[in-house]
N, C-alpha and C positions, 0 to 999 in steps of 0.2 A: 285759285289759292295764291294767296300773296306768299312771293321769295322772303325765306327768314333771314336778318341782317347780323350776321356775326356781333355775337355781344363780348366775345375773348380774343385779344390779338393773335394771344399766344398760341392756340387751340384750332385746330382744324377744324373748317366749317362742319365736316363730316361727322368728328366726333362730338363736337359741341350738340349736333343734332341727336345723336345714340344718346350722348347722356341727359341731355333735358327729356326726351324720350323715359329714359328710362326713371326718371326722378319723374315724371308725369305719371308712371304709372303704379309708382310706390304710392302707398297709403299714406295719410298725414301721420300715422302714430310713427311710421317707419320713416318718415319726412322728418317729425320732430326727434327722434330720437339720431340722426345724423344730425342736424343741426346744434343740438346738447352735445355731441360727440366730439365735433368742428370747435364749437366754443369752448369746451374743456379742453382738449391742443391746447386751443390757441393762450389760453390764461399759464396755461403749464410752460409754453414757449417763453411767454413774456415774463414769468417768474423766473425762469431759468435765464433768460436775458438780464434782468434785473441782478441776481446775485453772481453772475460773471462779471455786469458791470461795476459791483463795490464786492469784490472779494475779499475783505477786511471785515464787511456789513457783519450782525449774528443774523440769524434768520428770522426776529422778530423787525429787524433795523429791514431788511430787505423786505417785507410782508409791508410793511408799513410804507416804502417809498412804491410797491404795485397801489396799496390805497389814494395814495397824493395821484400818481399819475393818473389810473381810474377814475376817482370819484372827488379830487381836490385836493387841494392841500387843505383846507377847513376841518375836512371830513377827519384825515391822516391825524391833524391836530388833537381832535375831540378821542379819537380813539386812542392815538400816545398817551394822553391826560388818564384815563380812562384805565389801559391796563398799568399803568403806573401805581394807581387810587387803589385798583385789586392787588398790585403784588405786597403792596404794605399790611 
């Protein structure tokens, strides 16, 4: 059996082992459903980063700059335009 090569600095060869172990033997539905879980965090972190960073923003101005950085500023654009056209 080939030595497994630390994939984490930070992490204990030891535990890094338990836990891939134990993500090895969760099922994909229980795989994908932490994965959903992780990336909901993580968008929740970065919205909440976003609106500490322009504390002035309203929460449509802040929704809008997670859009630019996410998916472009093109994208950000077309959607500003966009709910503009619906509020009128």
């Amino acid at each position: 059996m080939t030595a497994m090569l630390a994939r984490s600095a930070d992490t204990d060869p030891e535990s890094e082992k338990v836990q891939l172990d134990l993500l090895r033997r969760a099922g994909p539905g229980r795989r994908a459903q932490m994965a959903l879980s992780l990336s909901g965090e993580v968008i929740g972190l970065a919205r909440r980063a976003i609106q500490r960073s322009l504390p002035e923003a309203s929460q449509q101005e802040a929704q809008l700059r997670f859009v630019a950085l996410q998916y472009g500023p093109g994208l950000s654009s077309e959607l500003r335009l966009y709910l503009a056209a619906r509020a009128r």
